[in-house]
C-alpha positions as CSV (number, residue, x, y, z in Angstrom):
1,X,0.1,-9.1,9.5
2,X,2.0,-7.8,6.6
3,X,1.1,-4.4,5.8
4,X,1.1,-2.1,2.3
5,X,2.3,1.6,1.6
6,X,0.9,2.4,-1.9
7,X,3.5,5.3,-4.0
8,X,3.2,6.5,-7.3
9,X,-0.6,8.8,-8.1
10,X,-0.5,11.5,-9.4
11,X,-2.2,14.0,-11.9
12,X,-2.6,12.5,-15.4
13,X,-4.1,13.8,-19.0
14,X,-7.0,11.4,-20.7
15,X,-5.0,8.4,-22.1
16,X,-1.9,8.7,-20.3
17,X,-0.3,6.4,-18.1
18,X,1.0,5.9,-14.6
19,X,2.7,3.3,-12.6
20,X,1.7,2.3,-8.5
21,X,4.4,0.4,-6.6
22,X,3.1,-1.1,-3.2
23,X,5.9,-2.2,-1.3
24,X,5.2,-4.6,1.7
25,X,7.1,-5.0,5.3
26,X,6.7,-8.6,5.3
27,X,7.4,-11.5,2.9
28,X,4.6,-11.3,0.6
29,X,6.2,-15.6,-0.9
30,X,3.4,-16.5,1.2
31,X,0.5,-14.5,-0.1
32,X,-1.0,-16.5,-3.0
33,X,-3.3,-14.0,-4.4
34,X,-2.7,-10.0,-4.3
35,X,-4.8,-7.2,-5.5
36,X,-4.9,-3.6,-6.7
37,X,-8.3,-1.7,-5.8
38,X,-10.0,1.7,-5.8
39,X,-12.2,3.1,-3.6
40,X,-14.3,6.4,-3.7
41,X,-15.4,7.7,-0.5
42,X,-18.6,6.5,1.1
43,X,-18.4,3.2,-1.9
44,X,-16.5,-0.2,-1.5
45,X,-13.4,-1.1,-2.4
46,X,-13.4,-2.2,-6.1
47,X,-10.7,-4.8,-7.5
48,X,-9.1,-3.7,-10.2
49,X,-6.2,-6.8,-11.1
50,X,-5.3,-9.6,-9.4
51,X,-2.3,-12.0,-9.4
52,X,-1.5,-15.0,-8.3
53,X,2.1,-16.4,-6.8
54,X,2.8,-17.8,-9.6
55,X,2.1,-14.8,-11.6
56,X,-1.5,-15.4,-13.2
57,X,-3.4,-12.5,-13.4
58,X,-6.7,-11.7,-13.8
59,X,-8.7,-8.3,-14.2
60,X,-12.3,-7.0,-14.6
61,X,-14.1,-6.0,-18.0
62,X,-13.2,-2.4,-17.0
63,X,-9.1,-2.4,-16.6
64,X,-8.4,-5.4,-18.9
65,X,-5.9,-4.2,-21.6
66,X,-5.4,-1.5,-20.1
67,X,-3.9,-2.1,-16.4
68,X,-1.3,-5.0,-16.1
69,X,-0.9,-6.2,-12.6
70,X,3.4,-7.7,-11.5
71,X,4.8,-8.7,-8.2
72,X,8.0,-9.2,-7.7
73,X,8.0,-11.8,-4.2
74,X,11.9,-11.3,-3.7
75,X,11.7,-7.5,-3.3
76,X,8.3,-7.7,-1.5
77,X,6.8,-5.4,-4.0
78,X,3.3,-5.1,-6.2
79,X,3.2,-3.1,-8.9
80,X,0.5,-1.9,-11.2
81,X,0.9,-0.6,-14.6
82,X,-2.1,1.8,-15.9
83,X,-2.5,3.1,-19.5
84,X,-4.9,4.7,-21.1
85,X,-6.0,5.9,-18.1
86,X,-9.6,7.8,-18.0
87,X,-11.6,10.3,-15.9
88,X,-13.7,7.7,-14.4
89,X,-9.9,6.2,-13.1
90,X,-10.2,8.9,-11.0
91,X,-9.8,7.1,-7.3
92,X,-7.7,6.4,-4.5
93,X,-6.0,2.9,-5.0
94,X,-4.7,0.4,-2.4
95,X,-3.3,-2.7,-2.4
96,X,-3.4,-6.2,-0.2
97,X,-3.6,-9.6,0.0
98,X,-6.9,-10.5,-1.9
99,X,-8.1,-12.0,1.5
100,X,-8.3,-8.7,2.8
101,X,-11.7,-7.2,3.9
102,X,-12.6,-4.2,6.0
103,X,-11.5,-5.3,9.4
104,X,-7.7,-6.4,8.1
105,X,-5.3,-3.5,7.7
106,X,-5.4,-1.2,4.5
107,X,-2.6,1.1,3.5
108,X,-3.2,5.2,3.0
109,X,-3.6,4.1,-0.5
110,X,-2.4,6.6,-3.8
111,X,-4.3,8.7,-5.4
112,X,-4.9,8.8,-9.1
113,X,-6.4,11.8,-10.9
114,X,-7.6,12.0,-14.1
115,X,-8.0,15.1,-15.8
116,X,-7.3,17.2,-19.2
């Protein structure tokens, strides 16, 4: 099973920006659909983007045009792009084949702060 490490939280000001990089120890060619998430302990996981192989992408009211999801299958890397961040971005974020649920292996995830 190919498994994530999640890089790139940190502490960020209202309205800034920050980007995640999950790089992956397998060939993530044969993944068709990927997916950034946050989670808040003791709550699910919540998808944030998604993107197909071919590089459709897809987010909820909440992130869209503001979060832009990329993958980049040669270099076995997911990326995720967030401006205009806010507090309630405040969350730990992971990422994995869209597939995934709670019994598949999850990352330690990256955590993202929000705060002035």
């Amino acid at each position: 099973q190919v498994q994530f490490v999640e890089s790139g939280g940190g502490l960020v000001q209202p309205g800034g920006s920050l980007r995640l990089s999950c790089v992956a120890s397998g060939n993530i060619s044969s993944i068709f659909a990927m997916g950034w998430y946050r989670q808040a302990p003791g709550k699910p996981r919540e998808l944030d983007a998604a993107i197909r192989l071919g590089g459709v992408a897809n987010y909820p009211t909440a992130t869209k045009g503001r979060f832009t999801i990329s993958r980049d299958n040669e270099k076995n890397t997911l990326s995720l792009q967030m401006d205009n961040l806010k507090p309630e971005d405040t969350e730990v974020y992971y990422c994995n084949d869209l597939r995934a649920d709670s019994d598949d292996t999850w990352g330690q995830g990256t955590q993202v702060t929000v705060s002035s």
